[in-house]
N, CA, C and O atoms as a CHARMM CRD file, in Angstrom:
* protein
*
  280
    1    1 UNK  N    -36.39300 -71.48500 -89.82800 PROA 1      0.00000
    2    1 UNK  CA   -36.47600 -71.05000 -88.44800 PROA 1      0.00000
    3    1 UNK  C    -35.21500 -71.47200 -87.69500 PROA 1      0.00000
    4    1 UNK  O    -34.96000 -72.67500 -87.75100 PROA 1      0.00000
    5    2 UNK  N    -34.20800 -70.52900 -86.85700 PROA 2      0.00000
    6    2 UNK  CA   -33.29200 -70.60100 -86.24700 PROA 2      0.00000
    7    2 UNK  C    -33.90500 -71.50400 -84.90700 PROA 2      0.00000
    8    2 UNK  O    -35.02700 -71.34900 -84.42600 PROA 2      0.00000
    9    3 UNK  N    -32.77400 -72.57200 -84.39800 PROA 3      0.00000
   10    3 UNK  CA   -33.36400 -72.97100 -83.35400 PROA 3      0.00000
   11    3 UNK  C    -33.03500 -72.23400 -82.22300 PROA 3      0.00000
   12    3 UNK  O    -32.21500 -71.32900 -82.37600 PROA 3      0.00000
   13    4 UNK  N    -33.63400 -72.48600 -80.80800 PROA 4      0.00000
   14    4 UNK  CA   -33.51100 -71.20700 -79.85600 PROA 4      0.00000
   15    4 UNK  C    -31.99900 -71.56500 -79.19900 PROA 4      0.00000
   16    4 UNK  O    -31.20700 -70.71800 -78.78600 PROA 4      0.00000
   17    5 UNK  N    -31.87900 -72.41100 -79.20200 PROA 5      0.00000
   18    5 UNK  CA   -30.72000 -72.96800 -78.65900 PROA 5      0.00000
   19    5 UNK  C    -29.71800 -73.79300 -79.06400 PROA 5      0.00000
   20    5 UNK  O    -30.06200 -74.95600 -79.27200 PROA 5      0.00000
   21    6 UNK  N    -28.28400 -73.44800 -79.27900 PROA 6      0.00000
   22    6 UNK  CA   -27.67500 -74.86400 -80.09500 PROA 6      0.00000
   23    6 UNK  C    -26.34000 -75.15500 -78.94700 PROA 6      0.00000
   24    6 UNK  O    -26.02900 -74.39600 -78.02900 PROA 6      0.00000
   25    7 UNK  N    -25.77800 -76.26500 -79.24200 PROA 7      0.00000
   26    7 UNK  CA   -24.54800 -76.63200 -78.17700 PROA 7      0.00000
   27    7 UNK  C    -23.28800 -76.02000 -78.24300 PROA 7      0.00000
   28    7 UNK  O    -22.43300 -76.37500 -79.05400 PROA 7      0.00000
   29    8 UNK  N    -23.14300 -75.17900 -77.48300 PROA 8      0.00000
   30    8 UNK  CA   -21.59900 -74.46200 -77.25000 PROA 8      0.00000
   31    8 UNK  C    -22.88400 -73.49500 -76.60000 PROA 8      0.00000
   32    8 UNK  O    -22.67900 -73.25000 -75.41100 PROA 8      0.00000
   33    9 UNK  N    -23.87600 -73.03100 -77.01900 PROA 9      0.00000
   34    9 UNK  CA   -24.23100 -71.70300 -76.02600 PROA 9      0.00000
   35    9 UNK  C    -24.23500 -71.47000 -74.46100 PROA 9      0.00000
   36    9 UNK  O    -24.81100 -72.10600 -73.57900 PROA 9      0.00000
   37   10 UNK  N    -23.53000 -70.51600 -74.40000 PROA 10     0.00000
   38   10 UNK  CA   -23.77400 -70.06800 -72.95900 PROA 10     0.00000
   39   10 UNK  C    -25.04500 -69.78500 -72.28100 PROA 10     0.00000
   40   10 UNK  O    -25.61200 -68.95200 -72.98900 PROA 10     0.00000
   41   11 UNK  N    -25.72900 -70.04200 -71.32900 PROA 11     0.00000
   42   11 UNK  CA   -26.67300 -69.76800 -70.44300 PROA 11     0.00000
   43   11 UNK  C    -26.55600 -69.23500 -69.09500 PROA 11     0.00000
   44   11 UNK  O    -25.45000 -69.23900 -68.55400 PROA 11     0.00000
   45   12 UNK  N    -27.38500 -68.86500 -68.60900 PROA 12     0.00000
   46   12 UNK  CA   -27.79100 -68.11600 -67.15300 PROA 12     0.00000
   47   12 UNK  C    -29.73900 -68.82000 -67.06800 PROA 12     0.00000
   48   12 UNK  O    -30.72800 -68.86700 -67.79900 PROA 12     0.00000
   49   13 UNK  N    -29.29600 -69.26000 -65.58700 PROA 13     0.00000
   50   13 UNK  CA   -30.55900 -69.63800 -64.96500 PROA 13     0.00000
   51   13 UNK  C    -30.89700 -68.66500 -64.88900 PROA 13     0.00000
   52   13 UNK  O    -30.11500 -67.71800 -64.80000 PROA 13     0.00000
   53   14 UNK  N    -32.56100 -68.49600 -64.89700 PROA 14     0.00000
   54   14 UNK  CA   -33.30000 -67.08300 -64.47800 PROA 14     0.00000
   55   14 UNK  C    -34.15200 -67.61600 -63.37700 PROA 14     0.00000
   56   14 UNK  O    -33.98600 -67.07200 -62.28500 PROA 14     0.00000
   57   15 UNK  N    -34.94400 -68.47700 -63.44200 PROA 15     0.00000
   58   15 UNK  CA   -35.91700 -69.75300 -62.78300 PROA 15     0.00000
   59   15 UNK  C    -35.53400 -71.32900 -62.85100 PROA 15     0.00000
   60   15 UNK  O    -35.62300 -72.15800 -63.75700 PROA 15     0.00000
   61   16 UNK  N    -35.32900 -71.35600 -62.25800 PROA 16     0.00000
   62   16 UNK  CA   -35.40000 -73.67600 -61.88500 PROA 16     0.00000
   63   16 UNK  C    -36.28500 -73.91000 -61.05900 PROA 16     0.00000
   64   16 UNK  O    -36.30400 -73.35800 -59.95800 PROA 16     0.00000
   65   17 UNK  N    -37.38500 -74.98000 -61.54900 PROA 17     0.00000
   66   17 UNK  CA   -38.46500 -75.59900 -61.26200 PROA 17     0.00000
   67   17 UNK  C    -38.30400 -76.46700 -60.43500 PROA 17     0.00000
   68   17 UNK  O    -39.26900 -76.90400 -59.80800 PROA 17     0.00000
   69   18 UNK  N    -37.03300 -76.92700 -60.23400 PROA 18     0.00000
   70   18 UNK  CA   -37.12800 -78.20600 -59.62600 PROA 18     0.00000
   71   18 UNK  C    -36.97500 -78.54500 -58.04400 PROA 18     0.00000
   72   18 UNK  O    -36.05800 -78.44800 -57.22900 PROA 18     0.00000
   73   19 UNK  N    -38.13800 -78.93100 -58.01600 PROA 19     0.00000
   74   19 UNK  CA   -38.50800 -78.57400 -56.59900 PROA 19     0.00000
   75   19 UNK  C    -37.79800 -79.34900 -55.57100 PROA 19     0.00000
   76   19 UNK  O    -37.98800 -78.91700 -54.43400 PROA 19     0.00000
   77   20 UNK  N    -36.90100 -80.55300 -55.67600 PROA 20     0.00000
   78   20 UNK  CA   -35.69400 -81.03000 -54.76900 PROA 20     0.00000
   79   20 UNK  C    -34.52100 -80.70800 -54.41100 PROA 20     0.00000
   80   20 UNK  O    -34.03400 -80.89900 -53.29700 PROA 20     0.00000
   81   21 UNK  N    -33.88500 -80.07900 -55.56800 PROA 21     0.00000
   82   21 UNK  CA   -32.37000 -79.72200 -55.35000 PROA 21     0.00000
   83   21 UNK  C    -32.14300 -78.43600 -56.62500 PROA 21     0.00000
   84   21 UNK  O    -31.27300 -78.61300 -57.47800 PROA 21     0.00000
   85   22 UNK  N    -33.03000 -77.13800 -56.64200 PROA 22     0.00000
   86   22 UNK  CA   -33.09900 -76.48500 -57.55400 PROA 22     0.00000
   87   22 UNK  C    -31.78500 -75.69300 -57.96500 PROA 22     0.00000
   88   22 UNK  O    -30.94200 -75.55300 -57.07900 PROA 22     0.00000
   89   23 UNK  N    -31.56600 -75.24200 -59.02600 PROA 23     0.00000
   90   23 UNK  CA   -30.02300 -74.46900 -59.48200 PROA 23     0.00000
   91   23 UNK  C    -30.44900 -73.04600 -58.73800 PROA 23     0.00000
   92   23 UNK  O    -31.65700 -72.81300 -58.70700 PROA 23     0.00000
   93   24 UNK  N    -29.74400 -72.28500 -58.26700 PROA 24     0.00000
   94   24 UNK  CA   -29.80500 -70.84900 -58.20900 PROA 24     0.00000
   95   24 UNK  C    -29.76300 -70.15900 -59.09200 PROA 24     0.00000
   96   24 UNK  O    -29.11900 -70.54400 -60.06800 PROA 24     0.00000
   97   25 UNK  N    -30.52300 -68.65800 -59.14100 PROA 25     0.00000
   98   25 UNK  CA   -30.88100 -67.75700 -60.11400 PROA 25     0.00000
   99   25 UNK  C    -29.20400 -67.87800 -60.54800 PROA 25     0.00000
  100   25 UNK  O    -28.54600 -68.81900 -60.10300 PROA 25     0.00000
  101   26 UNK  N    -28.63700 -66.94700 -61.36200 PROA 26     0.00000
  102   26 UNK  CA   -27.68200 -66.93900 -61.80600 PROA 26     0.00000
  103   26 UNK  C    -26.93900 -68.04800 -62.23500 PROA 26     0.00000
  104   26 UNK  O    -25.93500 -67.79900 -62.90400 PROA 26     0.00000
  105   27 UNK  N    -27.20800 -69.19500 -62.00100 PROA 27     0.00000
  106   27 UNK  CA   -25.99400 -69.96100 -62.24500 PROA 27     0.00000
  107   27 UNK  C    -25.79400 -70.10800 -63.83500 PROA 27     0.00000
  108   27 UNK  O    -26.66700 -69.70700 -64.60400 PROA 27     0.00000
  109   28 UNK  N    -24.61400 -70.69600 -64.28800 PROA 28     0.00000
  110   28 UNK  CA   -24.45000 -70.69400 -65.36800 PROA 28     0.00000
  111   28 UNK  C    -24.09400 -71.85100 -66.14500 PROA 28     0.00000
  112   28 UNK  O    -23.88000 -72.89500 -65.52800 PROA 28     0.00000
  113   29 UNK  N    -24.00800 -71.84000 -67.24200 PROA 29     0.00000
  114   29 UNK  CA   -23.31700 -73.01500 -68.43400 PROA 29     0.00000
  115   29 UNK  C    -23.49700 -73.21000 -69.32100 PROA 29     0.00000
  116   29 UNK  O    -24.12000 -72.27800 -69.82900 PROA 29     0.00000
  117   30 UNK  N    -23.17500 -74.59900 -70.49600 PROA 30     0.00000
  118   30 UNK  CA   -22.92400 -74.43500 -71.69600 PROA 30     0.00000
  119   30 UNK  C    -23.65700 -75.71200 -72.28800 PROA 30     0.00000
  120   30 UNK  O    -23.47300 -76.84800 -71.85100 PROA 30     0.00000
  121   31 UNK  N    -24.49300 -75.39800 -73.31500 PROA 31     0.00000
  122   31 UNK  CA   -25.54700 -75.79700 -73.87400 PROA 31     0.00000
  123   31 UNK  C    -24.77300 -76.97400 -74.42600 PROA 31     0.00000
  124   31 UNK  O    -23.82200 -76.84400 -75.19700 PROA 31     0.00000
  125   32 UNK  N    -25.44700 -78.64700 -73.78700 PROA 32     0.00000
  126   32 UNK  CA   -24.53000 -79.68600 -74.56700 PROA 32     0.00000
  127   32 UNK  C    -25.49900 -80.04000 -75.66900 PROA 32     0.00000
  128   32 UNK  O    -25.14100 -80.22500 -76.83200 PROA 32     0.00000
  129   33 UNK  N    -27.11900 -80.14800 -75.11500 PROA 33     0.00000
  130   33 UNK  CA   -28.33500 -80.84300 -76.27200 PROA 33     0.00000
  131   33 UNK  C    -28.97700 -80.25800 -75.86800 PROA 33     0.00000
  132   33 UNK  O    -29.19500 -80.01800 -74.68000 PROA 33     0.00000
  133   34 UNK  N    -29.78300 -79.60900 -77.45800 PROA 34     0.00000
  134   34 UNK  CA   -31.20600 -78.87800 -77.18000 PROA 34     0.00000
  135   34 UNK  C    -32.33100 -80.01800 -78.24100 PROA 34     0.00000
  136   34 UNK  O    -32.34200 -80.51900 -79.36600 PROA 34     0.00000
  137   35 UNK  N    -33.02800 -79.98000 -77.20600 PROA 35     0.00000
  138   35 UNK  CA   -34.61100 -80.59300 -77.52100 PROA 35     0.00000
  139   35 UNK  C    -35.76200 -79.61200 -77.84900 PROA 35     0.00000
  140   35 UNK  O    -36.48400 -79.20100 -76.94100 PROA 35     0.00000
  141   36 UNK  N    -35.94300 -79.23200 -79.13200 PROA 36     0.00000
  142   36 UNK  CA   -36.68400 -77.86100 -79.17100 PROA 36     0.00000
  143   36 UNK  C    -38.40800 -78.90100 -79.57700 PROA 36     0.00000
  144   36 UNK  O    -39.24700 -78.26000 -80.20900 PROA 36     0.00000
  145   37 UNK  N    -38.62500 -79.77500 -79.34800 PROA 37     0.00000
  146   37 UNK  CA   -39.79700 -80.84800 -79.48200 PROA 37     0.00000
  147   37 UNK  C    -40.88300 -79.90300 -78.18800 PROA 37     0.00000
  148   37 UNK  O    -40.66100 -79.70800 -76.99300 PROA 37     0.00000
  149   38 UNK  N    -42.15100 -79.45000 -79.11900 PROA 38     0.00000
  150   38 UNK  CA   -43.41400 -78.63100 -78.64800 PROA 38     0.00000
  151   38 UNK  C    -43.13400 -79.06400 -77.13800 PROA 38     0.00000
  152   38 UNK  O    -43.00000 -78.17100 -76.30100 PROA 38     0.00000
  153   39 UNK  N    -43.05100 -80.27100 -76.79900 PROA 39     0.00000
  154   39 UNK  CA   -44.10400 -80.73300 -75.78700 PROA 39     0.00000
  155   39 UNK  C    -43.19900 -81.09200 -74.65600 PROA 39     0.00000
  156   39 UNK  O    -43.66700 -81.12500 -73.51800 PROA 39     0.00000
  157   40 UNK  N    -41.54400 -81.44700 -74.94300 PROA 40     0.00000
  158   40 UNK  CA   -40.10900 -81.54500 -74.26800 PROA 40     0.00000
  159   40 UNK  C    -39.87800 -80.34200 -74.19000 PROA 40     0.00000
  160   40 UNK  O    -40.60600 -79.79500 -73.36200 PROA 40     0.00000
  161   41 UNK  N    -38.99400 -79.50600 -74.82600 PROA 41     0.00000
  162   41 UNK  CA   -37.94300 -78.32600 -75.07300 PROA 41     0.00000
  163   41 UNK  C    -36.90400 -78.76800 -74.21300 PROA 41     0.00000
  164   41 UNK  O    -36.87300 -77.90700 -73.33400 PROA 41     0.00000
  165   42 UNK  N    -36.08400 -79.57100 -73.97700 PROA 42     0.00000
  166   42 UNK  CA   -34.96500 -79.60500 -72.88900 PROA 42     0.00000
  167   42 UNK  C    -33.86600 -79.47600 -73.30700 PROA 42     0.00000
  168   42 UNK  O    -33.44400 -79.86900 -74.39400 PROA 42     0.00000
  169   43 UNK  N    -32.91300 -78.53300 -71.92400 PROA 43     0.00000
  170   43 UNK  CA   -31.36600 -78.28500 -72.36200 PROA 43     0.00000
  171   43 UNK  C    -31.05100 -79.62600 -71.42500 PROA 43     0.00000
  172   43 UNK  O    -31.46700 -80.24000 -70.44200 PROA 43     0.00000
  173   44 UNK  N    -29.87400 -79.63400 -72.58300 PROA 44     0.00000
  174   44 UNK  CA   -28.50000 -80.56800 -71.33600 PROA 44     0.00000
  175   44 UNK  C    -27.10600 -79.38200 -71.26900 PROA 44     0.00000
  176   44 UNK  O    -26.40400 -78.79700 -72.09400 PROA 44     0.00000
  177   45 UNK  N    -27.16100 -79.41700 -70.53700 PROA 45     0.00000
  178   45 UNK  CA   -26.09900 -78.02800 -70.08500 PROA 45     0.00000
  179   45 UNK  C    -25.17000 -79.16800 -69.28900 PROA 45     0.00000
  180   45 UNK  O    -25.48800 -80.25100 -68.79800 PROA 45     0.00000
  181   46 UNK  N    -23.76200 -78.40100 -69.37700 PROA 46     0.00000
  182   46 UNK  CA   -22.34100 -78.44200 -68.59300 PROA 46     0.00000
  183   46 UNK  C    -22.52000 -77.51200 -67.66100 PROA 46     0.00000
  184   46 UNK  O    -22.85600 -76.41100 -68.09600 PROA 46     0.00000
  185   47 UNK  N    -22.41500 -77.60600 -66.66500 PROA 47     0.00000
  186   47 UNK  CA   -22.80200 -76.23700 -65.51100 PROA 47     0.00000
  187   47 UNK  C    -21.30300 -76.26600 -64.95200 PROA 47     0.00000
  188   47 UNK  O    -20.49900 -77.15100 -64.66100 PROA 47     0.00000
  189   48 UNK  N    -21.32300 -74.61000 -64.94300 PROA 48     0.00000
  190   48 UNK  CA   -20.10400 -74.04800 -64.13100 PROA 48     0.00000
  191   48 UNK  C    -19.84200 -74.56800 -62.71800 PROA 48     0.00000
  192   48 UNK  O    -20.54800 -75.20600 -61.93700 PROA 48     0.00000
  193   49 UNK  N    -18.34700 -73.99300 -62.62800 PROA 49     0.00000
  194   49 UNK  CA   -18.63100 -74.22700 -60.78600 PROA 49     0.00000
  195   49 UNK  C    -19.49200 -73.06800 -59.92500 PROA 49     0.00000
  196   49 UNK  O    -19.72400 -72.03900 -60.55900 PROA 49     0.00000
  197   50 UNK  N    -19.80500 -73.10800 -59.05300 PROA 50     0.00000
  198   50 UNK  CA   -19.43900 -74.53000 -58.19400 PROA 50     0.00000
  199   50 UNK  C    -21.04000 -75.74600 -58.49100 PROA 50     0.00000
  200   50 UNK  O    -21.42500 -76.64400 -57.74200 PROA 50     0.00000
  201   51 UNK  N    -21.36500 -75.50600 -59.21200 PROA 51     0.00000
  202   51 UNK  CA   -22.23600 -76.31700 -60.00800 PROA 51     0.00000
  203   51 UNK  C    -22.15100 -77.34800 -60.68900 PROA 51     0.00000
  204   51 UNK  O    -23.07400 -78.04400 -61.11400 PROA 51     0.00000
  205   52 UNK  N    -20.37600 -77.55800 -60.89000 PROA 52     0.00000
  206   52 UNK  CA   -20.12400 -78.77900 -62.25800 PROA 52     0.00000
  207   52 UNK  C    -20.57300 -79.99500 -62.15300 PROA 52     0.00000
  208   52 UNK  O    -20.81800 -80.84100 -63.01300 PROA 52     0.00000
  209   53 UNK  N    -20.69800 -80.00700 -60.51200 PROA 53     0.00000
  210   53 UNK  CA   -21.16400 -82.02500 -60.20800 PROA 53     0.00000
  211   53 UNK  C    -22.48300 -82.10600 -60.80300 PROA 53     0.00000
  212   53 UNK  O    -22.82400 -83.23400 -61.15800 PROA 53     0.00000
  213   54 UNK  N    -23.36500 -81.07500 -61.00400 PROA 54     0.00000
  214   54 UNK  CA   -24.80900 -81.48500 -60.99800 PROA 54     0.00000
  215   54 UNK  C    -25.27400 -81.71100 -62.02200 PROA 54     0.00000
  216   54 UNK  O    -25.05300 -80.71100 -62.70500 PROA 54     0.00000
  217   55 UNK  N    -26.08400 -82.80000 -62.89400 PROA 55     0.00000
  218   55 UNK  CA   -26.38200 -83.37400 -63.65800 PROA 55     0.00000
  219   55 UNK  C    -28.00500 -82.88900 -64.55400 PROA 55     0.00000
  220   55 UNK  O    -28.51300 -83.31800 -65.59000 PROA 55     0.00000
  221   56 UNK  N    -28.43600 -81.81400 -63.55900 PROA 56     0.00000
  222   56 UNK  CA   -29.68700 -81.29600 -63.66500 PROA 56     0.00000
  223   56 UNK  C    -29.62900 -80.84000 -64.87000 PROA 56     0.00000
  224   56 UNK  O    -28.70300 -80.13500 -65.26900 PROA 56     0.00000
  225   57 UNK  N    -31.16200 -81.39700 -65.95800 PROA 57     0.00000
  226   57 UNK  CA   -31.31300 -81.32900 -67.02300 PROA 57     0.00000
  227   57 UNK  C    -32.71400 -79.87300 -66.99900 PROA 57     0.00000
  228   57 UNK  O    -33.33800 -79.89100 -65.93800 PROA 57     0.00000
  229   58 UNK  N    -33.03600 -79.09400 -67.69200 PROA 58     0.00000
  230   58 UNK  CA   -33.69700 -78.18000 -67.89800 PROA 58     0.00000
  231   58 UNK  C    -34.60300 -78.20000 -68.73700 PROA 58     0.00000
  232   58 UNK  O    -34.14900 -78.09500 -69.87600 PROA 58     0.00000
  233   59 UNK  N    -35.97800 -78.31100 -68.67900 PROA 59     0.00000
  234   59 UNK  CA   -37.21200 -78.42700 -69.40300 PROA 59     0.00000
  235   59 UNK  C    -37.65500 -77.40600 -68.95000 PROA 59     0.00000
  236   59 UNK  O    -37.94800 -77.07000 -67.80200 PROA 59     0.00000
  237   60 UNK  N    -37.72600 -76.57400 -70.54100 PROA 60     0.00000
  238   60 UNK  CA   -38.57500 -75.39500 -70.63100 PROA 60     0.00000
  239   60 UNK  C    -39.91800 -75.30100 -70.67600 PROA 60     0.00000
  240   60 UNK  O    -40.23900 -75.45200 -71.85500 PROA 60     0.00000
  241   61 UNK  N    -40.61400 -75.17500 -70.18300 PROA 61     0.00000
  242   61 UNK  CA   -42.09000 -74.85000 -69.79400 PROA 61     0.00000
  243   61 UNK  C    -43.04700 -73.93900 -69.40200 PROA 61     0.00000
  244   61 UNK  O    -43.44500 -73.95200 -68.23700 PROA 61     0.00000
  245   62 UNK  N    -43.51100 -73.08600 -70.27200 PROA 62     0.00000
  246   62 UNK  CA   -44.65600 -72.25200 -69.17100 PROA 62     0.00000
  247   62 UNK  C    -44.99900 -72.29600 -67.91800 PROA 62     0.00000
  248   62 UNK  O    -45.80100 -73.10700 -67.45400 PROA 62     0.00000
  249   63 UNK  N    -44.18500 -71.09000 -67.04900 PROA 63     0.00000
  250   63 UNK  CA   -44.47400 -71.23400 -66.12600 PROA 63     0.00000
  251   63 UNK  C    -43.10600 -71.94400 -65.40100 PROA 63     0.00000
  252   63 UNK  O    -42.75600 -71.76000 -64.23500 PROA 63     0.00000
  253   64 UNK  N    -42.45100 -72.77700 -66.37600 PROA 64     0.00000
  254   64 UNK  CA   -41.46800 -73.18300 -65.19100 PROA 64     0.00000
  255   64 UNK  C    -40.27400 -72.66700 -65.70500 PROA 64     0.00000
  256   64 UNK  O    -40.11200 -71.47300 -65.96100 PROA 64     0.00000
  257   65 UNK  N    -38.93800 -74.05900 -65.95300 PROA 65     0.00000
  258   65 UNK  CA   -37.77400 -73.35700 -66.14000 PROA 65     0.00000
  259   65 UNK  C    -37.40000 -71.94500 -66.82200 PROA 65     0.00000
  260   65 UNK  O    -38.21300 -71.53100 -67.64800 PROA 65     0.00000
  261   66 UNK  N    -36.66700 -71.44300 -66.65700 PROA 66     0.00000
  262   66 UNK  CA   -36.45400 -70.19700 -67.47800 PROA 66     0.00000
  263   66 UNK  C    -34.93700 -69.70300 -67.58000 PROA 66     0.00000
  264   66 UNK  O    -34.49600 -69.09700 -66.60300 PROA 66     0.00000
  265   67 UNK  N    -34.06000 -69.92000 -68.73500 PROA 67     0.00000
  266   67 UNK  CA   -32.82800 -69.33800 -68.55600 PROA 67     0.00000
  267   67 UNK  C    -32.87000 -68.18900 -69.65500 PROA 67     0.00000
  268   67 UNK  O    -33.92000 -67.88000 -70.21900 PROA 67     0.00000
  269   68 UNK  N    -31.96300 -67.73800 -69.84800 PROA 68     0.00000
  270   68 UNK  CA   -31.23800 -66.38500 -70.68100 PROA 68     0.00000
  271   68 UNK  C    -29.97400 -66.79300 -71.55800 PROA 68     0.00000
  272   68 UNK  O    -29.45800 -67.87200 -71.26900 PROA 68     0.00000
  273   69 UNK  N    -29.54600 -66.22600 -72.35500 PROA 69     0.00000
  274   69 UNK  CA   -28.12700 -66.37000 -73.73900 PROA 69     0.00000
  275   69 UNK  C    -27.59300 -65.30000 -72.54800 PROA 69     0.00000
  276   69 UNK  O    -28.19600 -64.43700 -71.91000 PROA 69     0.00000
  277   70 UNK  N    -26.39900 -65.68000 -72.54000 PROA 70     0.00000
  278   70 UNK  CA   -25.30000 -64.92800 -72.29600 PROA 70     0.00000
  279   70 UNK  C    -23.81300 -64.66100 -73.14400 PROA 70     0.00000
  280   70 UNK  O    -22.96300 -63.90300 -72.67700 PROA 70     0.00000
C-alpha cells in the first residue's frame, strides 16, 4: 500500500479546523512528515508565503482538516 502522503509533496488547503488562527482555503506547501497512524494522520508541512511563519501542523480527520496533491 502506497502511503497517501510522503515529504517533498506539494499541498493545497481545502479545509483547516483550527478554530484559533485557521490557514485559508488555498494556501499552500510542502509535505515535511506524514503520520499515516489510524487514529493521528498528521502532515508537517513548510507553508508558502505569506504563510511561512506559521508552524500549524494538520491532522486529518473526518470531518475536519482537508487538503489536496498539487
Amino acid at each position: 500500500m502506497e502511503p497517501e502522503f510522503s515529504p517533498g509533496d506539494r499541498i493545497r488547503v481545502v479545509v483547516c479546523s483550527d478554530e484559533h488562527d485557521p490557514l485559508p482555503a488555498g494556501a499552500t506547501g510542502t509535505v515535511t512528515r506524514w503520520n499515516p497512524h489510524p487514529l493521528i494522520r498528521q502532515l508537517g508541512i513548510d507553508w508558502d508565503a505569506p504563510h511561512a511563519h506559521r508552524q500549524l501542523m494538520l491532522t486529518l480527520v473526518a470531518g475536519g482538516d482537508r487538503v489536496t496533491r498539487i
